[in-house]
SEMAR-828611 format. One record per residue: residue in three letters; x, y, z of N, C-alpha, C in turn; residue number from 1. Coordinates in Angstrom, 3 decimals, m for minus. Layout:
N
Ala X Y Z X Y Z X Y Z NUM
...
end
This chain:
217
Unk 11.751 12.097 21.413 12.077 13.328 20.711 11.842 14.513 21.640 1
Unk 12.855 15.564 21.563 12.522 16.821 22.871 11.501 17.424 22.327 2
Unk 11.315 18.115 23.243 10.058 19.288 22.346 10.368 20.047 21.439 3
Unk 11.452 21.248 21.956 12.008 21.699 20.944 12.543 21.258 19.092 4
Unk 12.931 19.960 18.909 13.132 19.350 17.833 11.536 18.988 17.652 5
Unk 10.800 18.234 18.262 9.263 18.301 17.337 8.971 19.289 16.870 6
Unk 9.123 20.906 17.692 8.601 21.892 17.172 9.371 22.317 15.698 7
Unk 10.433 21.950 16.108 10.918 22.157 14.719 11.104 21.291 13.532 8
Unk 10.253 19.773 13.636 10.403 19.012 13.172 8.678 19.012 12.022 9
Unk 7.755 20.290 13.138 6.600 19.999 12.393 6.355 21.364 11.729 10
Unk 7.750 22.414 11.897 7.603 23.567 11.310 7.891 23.534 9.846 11
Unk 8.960 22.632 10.033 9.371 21.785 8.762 8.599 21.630 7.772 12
Unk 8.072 20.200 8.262 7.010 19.972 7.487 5.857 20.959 6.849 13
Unk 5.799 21.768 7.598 4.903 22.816 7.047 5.460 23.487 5.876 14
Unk 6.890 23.622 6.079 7.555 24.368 4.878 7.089 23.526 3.831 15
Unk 7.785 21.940 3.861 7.774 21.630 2.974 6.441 20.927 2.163 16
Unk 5.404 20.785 2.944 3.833 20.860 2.240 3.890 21.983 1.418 17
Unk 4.545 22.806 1.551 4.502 24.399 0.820 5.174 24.548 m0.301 18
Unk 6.237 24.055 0.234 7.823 24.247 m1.072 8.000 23.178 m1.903 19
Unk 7.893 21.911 m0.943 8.579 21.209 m1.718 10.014 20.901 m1.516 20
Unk 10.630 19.560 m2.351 11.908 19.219 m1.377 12.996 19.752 m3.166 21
Unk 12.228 20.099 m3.976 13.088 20.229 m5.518 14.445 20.884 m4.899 22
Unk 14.175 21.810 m4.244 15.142 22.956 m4.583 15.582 23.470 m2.671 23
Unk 15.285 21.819 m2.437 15.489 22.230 m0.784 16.763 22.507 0.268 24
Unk 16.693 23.730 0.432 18.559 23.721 1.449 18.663 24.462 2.768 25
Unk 19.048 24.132 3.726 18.732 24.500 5.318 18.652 25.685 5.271 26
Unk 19.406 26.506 4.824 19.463 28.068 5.298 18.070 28.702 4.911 27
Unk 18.002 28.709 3.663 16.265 29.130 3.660 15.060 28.574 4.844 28
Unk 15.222 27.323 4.959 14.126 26.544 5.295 14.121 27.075 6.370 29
Unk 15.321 26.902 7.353 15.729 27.612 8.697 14.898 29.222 8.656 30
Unk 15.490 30.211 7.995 15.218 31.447 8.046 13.306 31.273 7.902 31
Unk 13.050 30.630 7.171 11.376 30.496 7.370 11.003 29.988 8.156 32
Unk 11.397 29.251 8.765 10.616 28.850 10.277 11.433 29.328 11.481 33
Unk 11.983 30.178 11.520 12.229 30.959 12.710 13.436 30.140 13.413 34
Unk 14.593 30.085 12.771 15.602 29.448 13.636 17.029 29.648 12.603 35
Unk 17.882 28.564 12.817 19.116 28.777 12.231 19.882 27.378 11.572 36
Unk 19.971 27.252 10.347 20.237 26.014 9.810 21.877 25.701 11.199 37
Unk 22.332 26.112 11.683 22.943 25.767 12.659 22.390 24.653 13.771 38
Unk 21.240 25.155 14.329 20.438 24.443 14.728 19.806 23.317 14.186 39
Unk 19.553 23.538 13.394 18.862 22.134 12.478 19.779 20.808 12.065 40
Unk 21.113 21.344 11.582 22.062 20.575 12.233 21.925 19.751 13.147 41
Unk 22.161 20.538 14.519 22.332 20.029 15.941 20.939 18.818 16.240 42
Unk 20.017 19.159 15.831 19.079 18.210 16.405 18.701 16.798 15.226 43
Unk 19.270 17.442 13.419 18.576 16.149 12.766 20.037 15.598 11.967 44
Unk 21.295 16.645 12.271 22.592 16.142 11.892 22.873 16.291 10.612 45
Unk 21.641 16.201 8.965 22.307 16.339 8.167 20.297 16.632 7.302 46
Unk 20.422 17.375 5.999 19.156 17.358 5.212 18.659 16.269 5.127 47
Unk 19.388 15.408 5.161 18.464 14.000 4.692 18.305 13.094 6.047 48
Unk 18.822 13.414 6.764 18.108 12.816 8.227 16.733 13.680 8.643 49
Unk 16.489 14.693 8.123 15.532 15.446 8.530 14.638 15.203 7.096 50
Unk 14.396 14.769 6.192 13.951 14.125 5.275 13.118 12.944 5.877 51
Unk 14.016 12.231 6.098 13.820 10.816 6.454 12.429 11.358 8.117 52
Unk 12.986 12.030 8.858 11.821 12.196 9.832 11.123 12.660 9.215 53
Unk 10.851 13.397 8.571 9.641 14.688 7.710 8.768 12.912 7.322 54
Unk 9.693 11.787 6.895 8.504 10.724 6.426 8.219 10.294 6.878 55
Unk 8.664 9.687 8.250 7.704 8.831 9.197 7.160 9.912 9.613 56
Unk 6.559 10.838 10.259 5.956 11.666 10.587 4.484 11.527 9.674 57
Unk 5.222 11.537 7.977 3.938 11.305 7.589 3.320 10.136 7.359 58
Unk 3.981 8.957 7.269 3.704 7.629 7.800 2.991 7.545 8.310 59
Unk 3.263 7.635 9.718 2.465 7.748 10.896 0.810 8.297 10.835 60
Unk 0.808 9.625 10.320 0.064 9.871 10.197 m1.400 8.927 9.248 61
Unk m0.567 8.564 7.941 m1.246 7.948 7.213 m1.688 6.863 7.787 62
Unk m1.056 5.867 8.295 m1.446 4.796 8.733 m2.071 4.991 9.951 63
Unk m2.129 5.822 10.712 m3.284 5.754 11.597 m4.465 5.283 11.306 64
Unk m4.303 6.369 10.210 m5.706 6.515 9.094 m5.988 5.413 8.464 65
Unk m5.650 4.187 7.988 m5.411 3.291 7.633 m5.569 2.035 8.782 66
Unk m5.089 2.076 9.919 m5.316 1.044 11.151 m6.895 1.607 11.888 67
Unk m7.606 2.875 11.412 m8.457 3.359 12.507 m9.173 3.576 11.878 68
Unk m10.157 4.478 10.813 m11.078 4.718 10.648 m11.026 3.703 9.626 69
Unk m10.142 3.424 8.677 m10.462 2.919 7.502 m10.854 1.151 7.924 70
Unk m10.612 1.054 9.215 m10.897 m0.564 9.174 m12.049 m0.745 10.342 71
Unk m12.563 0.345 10.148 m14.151 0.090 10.893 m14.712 m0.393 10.292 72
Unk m14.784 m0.763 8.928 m15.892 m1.472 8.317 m16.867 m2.848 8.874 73
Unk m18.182 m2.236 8.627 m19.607 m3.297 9.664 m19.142 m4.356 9.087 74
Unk m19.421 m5.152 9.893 m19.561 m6.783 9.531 m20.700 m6.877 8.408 75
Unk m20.343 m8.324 7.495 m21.471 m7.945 6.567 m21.293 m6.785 5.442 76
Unk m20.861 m5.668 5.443 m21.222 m4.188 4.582 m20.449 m4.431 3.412 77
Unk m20.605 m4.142 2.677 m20.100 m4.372 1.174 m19.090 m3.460 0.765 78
Unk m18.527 m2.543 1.947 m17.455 m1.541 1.561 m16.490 m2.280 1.961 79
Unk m15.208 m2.319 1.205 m14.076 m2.983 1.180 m12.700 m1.923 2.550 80
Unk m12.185 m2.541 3.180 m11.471 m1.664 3.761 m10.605 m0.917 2.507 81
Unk m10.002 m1.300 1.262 m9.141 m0.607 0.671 m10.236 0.804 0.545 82
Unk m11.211 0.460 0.184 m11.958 1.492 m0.420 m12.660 2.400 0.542 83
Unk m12.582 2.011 1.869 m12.345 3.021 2.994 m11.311 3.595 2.876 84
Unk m10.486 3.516 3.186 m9.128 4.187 2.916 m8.658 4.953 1.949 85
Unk m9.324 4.533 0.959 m9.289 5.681 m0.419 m9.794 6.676 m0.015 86
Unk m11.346 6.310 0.370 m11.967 7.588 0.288 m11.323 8.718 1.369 87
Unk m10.860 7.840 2.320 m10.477 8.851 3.443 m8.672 9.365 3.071 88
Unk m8.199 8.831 2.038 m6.986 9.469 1.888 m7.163 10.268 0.736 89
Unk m7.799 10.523 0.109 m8.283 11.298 m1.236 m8.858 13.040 m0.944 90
Unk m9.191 12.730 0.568 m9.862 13.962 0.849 m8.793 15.214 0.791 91
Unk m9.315 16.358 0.521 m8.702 17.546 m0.099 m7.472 17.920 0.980 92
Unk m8.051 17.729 2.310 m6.803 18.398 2.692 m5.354 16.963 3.395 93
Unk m6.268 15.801 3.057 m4.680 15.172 2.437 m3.689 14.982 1.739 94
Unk m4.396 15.332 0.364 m3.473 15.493 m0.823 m1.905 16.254 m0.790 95
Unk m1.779 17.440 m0.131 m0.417 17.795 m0.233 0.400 17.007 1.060 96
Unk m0.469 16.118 1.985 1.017 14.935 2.260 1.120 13.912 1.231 97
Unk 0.141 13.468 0.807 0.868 12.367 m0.276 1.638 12.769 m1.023 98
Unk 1.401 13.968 m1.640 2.449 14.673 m2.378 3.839 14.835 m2.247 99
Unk 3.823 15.399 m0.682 5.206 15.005 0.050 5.914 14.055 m0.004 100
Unk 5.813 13.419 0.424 5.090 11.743 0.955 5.945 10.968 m0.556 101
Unk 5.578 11.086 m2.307 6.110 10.772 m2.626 7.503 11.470 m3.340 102
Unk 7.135 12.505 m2.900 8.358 13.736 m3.834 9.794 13.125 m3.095 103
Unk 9.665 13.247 m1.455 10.319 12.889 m0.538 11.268 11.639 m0.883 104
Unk 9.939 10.436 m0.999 10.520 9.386 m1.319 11.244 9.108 m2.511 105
Unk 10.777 9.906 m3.894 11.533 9.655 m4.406 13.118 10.364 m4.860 106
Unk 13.209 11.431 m3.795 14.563 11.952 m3.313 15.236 10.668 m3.110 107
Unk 14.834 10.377 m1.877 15.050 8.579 m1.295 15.724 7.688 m2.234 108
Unk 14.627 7.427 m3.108 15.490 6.360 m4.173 16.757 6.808 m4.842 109
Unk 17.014 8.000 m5.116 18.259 8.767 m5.642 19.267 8.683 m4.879 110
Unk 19.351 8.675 m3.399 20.369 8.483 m2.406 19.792 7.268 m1.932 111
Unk 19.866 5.927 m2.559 19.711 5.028 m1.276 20.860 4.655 m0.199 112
Unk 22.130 5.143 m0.213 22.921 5.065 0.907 22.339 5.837 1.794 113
Unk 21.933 6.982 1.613 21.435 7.750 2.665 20.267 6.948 3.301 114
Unk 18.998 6.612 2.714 17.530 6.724 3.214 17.767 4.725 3.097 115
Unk 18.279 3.714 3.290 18.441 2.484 2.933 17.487 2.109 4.231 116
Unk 17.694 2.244 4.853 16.890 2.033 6.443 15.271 2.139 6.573 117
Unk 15.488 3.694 5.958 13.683 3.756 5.269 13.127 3.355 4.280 118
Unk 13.648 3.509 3.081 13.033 2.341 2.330 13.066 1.239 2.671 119
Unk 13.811 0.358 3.134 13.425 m1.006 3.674 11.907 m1.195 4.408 120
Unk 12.410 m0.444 5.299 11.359 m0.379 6.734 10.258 m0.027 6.180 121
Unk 10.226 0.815 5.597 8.627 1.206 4.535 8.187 0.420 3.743 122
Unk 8.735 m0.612 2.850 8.515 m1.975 2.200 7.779 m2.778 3.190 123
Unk 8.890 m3.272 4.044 7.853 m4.321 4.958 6.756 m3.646 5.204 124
Unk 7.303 m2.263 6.153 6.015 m1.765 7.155 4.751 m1.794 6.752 125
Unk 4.474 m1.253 5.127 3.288 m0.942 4.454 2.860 m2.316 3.987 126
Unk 3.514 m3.557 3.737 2.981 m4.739 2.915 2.694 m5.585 4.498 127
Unk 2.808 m5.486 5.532 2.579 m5.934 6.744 1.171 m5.210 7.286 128
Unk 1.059 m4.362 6.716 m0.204 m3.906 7.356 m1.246 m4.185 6.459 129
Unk m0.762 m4.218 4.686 m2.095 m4.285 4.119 m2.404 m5.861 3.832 130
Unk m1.168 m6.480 4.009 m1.685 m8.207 4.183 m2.373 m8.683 5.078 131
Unk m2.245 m8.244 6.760 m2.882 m8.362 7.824 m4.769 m8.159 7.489 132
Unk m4.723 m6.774 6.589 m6.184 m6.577 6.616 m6.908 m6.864 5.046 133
Unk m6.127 m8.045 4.112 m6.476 m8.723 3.373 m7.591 m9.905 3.863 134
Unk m8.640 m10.515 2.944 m9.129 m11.735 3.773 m8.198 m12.425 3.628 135
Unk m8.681 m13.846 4.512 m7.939 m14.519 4.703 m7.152 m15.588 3.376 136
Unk m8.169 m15.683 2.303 m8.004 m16.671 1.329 m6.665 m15.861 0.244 137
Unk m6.348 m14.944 0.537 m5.923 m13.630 m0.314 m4.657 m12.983 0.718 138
Unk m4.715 m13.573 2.269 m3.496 m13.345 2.711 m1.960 m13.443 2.830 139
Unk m1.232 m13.315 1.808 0.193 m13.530 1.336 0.527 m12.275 0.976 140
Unk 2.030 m12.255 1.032 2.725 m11.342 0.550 2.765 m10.809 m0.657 141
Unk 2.327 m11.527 m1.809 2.313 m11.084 m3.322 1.531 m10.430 m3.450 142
Unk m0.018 m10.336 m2.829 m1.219 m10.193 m3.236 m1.075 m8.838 m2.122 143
Unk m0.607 m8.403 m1.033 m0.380 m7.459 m0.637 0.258 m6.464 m1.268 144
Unk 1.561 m6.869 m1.665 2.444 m5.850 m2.728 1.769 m5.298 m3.802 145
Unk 0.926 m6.065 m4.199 0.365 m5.637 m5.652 m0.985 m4.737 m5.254 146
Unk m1.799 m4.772 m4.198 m2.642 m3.845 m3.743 m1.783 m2.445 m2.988 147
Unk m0.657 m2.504 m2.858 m0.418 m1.723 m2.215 0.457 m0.493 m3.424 148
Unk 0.962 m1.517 m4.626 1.447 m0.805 m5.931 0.122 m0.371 m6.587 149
Unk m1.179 m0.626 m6.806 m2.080 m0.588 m7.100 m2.281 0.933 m6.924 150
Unk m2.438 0.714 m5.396 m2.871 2.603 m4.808 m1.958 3.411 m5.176 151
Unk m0.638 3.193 m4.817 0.406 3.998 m5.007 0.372 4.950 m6.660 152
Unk m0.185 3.716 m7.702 m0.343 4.240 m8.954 m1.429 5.254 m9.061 153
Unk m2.624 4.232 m8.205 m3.762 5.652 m8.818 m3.720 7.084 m7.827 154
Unk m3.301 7.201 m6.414 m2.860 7.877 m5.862 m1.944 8.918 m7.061 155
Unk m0.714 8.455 m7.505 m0.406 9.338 m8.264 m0.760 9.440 m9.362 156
Unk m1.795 9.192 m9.972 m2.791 9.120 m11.375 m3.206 10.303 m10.893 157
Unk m4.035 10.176 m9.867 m4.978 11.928 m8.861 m4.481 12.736 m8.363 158
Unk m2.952 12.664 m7.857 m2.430 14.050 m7.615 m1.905 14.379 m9.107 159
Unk m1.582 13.930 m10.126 m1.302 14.174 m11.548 m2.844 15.027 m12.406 160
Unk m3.688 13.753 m12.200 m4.817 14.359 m13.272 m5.859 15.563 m12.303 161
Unk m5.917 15.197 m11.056 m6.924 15.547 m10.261 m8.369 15.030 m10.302 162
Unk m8.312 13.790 m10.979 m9.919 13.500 m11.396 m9.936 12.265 m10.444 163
Unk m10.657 12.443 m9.385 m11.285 11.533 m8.417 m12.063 10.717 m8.889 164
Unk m12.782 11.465 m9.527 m14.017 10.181 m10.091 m13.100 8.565 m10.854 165
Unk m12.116 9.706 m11.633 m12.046 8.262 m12.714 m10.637 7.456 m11.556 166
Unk m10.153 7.996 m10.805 m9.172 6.906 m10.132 m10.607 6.088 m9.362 167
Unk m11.204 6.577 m8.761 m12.168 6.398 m7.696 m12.814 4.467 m8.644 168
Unk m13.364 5.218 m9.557 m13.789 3.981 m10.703 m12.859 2.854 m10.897 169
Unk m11.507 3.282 m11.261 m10.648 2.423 m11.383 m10.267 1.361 m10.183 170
Unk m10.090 2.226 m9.365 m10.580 1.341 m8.072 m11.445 0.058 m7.655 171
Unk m12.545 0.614 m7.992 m13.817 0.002 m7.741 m13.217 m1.140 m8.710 172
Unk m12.860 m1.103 m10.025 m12.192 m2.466 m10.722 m11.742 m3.193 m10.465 173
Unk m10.625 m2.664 m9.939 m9.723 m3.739 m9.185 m10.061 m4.486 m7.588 174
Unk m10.882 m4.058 m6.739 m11.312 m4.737 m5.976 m12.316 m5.770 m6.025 175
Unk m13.182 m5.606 m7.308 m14.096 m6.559 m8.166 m13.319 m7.971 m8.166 176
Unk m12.054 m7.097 m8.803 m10.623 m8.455 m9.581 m10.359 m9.362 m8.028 177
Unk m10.408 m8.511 m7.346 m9.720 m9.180 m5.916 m11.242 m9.865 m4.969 178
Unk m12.359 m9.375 m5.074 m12.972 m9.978 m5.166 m13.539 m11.993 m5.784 179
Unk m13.371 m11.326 m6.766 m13.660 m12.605 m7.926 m12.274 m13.682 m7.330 180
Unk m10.960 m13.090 m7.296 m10.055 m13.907 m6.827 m10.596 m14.430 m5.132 181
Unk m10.645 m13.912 m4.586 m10.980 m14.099 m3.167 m12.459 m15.448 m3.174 182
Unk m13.385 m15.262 m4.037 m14.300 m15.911 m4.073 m13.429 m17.748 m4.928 183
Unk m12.830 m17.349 m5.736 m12.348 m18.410 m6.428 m11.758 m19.058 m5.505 184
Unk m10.824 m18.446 m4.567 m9.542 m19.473 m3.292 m10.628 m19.949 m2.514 185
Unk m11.816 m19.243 m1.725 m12.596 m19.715 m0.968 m13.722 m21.031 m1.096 186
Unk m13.998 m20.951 m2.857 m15.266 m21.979 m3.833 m14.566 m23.472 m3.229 187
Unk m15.413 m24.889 m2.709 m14.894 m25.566 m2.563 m14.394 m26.529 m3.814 188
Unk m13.488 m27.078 m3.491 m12.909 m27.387 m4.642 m13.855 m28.861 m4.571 189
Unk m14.063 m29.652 m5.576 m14.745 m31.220 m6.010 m14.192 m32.228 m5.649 190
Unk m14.554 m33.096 m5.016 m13.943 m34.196 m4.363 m13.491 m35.391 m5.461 191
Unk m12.376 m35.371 m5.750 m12.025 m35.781 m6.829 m12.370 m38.116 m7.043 192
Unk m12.028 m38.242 m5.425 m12.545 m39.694 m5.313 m13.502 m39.517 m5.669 193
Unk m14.810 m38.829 m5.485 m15.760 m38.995 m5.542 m16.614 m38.987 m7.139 194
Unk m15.994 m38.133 m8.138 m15.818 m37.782 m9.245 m15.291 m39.223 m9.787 195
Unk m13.823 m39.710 m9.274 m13.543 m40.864 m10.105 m14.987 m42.017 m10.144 196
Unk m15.305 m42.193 m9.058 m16.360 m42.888 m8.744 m17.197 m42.824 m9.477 197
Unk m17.928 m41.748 m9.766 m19.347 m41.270 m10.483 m18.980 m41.871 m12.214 198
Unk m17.634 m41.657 m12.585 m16.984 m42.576 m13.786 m17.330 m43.717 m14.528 199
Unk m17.948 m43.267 m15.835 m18.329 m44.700 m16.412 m16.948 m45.619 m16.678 200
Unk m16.874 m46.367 m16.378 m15.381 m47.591 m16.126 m14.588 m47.544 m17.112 201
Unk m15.252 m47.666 m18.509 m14.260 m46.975 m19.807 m13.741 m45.750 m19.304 202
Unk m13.956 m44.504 m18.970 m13.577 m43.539 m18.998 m12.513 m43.554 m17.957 203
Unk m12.740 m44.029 m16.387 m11.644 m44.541 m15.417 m10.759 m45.399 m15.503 204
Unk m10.725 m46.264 m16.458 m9.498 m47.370 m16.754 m9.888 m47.735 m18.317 205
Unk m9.429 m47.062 m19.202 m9.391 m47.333 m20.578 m9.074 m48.597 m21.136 206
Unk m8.106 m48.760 m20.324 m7.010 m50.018 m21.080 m7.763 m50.918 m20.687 207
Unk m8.106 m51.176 m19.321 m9.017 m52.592 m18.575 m10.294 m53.106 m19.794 208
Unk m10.931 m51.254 m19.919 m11.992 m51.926 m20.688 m11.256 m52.813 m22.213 209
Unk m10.597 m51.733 m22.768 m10.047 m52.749 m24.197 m9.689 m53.920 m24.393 210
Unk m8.853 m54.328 m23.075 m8.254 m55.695 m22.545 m9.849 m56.574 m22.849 211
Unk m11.076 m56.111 m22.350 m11.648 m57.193 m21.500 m12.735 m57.098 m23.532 212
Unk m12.696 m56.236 m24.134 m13.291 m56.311 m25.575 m12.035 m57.422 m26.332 213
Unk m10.525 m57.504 m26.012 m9.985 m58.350 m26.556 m10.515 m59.434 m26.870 214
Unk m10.192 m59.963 m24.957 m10.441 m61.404 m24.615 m11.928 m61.814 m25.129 215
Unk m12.902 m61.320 m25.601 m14.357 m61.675 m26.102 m14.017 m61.913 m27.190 216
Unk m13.342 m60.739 m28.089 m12.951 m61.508 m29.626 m12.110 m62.740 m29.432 217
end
């Protein structure tokens, strides 16, 4: 990317942490950040190509946050990486990118001819990263999607209600749930020869025993 288009790619964004994409159209946006929807044109070609960067931009950002601080967690420590990551995406002056982040996206879903590339790529991208840092007994694709719809909900539960505490709680629930599951895949399962074995002989071959009460009568 040249310089010039980053600079104007993160002036952008600034607008739109501000504005918002409701009522969004180059000529304003242009005249507020010091240039000419002519220009904006030339470097992102159309509003919704410059959409689409405005989101990996914040992608990026997020998942840093998400590959780096949030997965320091000590060996041993009882904090869950999701719940690193909460706390560190919850903080005050993240909130107006998530905000973005989903206003954006759900422009996105309204044109999927336009944004088809990014929503895709954002499906995998995000269920590839949070399966990777699932344990292992709990590592699949289903169980990723559903932690990753999980946040997405209470994320927008807290930019809706603003109450940290009670998403924060709700949280803490559902990693209990994933917990308890995680402990259940890992519990060894009973050695079932060994079980038949321990079997009083009526109970392991029914019929043998009845057969052998026949032949006595």
């Amino acid at each position: 990317m040249g310089e010039r288009k980053d600079e104007l790619l993160q002036a952008a964004m600034g607008y739109l942490l501000e504005h918002g994409v409701a009522e969004l159209s180059l000529r304003p946006l242009a005249k507020a950040i010091g240039t000419s929807a002519r220009l904006l044109i030339f470097h992102f070609k159309s509003k919704e190509r410059l959409l689409d960067e405005v989101l990996r931009q914040i992608h990026g950002r997020l998942r840093f946050i998400l590959t780096s601080e949030a997965s320091n967690v000590p060996p041993g420590g009882t904090s869950s990486p999701m719940k690193q990551f909460w706390m560190h995406a919850t903080a005050p002056e993240l909130l107006p990118y998530w905000r973005l982040l989903y206003e954006v996206h759900f422009t996105a879903l309204q044109k999927p001819e336009a944004f088809a590339k990014y929503l895709r790529e954002l499906s995998i991208g995000w269920a590839q990263i949070i399966q990777s840092r699932l344990p292992p007994a709990l590592r699949d694709p289903q169980t990723a999607i559903l932690v990753g719809a999980v946040f997405d909900g209470l994320m927008m539960e807290l930019l809706t209600s603003g109450n940290v505490r009670r998403t924060t709680q709700s949280l803490d629930v559902f990693i209990e749930m994933l917990r308890a599951r995680n402990a259940a895949r890992i519990e060894p399962q009973p050695d079932q020869d060994a079980l038949r074995r321990r079997r009083p002989r009526s109970l392991a071959d029914p019929g043998k025993d009845h057969a052998k009460r026949r032949n006595r009568a």
